[in-house]
N, C-alpha and C positions, 0 to 999 in steps of 0.2 A: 504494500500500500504506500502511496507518494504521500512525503511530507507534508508540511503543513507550510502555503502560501510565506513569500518572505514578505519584508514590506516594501520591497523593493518589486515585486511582482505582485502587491496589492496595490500600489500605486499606479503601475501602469494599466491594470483592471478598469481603476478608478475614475482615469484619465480616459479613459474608452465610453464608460459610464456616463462622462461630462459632454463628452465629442455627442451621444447619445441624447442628450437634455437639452443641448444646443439646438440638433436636428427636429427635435421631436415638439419644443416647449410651442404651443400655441400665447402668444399674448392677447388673442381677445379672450381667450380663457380668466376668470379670478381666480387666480395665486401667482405667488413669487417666483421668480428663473431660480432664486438661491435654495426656496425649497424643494422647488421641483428638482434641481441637480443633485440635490444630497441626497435623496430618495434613489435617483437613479441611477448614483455612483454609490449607495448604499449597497443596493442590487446588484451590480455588475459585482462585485466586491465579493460578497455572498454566494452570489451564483458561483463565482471561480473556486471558491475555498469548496464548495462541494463537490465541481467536476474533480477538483484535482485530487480531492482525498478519497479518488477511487480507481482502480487499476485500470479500469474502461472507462470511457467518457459515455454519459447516457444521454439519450435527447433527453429537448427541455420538458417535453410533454410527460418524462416517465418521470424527471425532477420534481414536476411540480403536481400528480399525482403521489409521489414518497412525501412532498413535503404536507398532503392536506390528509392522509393518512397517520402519519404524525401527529399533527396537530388534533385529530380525532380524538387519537387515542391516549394523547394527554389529558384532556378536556373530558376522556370517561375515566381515567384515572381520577382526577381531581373532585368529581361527581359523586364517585362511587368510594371515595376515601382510602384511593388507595389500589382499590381491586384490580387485576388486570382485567381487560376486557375483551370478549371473545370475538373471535373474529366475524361469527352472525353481526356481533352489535355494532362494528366498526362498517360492515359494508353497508350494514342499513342504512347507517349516518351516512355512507357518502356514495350513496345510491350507484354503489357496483355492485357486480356478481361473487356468492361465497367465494371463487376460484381466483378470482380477479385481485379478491383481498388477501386471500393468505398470499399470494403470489408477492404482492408489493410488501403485506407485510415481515414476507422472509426477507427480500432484498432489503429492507430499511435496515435488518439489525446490520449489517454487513458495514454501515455508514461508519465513519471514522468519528470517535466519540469527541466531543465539545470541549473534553474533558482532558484531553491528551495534549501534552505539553509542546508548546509551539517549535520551528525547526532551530537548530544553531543550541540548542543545552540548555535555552534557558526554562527556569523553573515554572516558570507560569506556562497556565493554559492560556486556551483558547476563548474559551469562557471569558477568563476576566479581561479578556481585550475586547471581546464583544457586549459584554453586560457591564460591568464597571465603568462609569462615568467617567471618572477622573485615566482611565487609561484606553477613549474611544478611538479607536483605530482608522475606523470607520470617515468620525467627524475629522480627524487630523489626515487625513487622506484627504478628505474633501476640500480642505481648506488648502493641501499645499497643492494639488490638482489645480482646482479654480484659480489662483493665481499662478501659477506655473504656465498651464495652457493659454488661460486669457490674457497672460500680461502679451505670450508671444502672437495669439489671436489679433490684439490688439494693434501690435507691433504690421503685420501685415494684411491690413483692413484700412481702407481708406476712409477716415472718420472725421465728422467735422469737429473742432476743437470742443463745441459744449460736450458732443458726445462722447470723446477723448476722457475730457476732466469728469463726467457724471461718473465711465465706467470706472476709473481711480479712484475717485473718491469712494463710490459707491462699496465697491469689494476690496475695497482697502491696498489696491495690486502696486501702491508706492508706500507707504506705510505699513502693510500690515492691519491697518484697524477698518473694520467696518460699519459701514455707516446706514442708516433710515436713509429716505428721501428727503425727509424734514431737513436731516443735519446738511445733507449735499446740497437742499435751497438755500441754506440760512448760507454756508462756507462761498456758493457761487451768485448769491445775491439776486437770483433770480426765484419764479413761483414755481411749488409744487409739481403744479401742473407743464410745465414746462420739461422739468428736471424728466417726468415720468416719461412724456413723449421722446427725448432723447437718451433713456435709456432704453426703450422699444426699438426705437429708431437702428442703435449700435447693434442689439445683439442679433436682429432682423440679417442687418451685415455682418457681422461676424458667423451666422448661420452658414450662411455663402460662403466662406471665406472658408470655413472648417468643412463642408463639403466638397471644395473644391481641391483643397489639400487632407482628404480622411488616411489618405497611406501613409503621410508623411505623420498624423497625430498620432496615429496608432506607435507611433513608436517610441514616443515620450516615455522619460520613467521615473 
């Protein structure tokens, strides 16, 4: 069974994840590029640490069939205080056939446990990089992705100078800090509503910009 993801190879998951939120982000939609990318570099992130803690790579449809089986049969652990739960109970809930369930539920146990200490000797698991707040892997992936990709996104995007300083300021890509849209009116002295159409405006272009170069981002790390 392969190791466990570095963070050198969750980054560039990660960075695949962002190339993915660029692509995919609708702005007439309500919600944030920054939520939607962390969600979506969350997920790439996740999804790799599973393909790869397994000797075969499985499609996504048999992935995310193990993972709602899973999820099943925690949720009638928890129910039933404890009991394991028989596999009638698990297919009813997820409206497959007896055969279809113990099948996936024998592939699941095979899954590399959460619990098994990350690759390179060190003592922690997996677990407390993914559940313990103070060491999210996840969120610190996300954050040096989005400035990493975007400062260079930005770099070869032809942008008008508000939309330049919205995107800086905004995701912090010279500083480090990031900002509301309040704080990025108040800094550029112009209105809200301004700031807001020129930050649609950038990442509109930068969508382009990252589709037209997808081979070259894929390769960031």
């Amino acid at each position: 069974m392969s190791a466990a993801l570095s963070l050198g190879d969750m980054t560039q998951e990660g960075v695949c994840g962002l190339m993915t939120a660029v692509e995919r982000w609708d702005p007439a939609k309500d919600y944030a590029f920054d939520a939607f990318a962390f969600y979506s570099i969350k997920h790439a992130i996740l999804r790799a640490i599973e393909n790869q803690s397994r000797p075969i790579r499985l499609p996504v449809h048999v992935l995310n069939k193990l993972s709602k089986m899973r999820k099943i049969k925690q949720q009638v652990d928890l129910s039933k205080g404890g009991r394991e739960p028989s596999v009638q109970e698990v297919a009813r809930l997820a409206g497959v056939g007896y055969k279809e369930a113990e099948l996936y539920l024998d592939r699941s146990k095979t899954l590399r446990s959460i619990d098994a200490p990350v690759r390179g000797g060190a003592e922690a698991s997996l677990r407390e990089f993914l559940v313990d707040e103070s060491v999210d892997v996840a969120r610190q992936v996300e954050r040096a992705c989005s400035r990493e990709a975007v400062q260079e996104l930005v770099k070869g995007t032809d942008l008008e100078e508000l939309e330049r300083s919205v995107l800086l300021l905004k995701y912090g890509l010279s500083d480090g800090v990031e900002r509301v849209r309040a704080e990025v009116s108040r800094i550029l002295d112009v209105r809200v509503e301004k700031v807001r159409r020129a930050e649609l405006s950038a990442l509109r272009k930068l969508r382009v910009t990252a589709g037209e170069d997808w081979a070259g981002w894929t390769g960031l790390t």
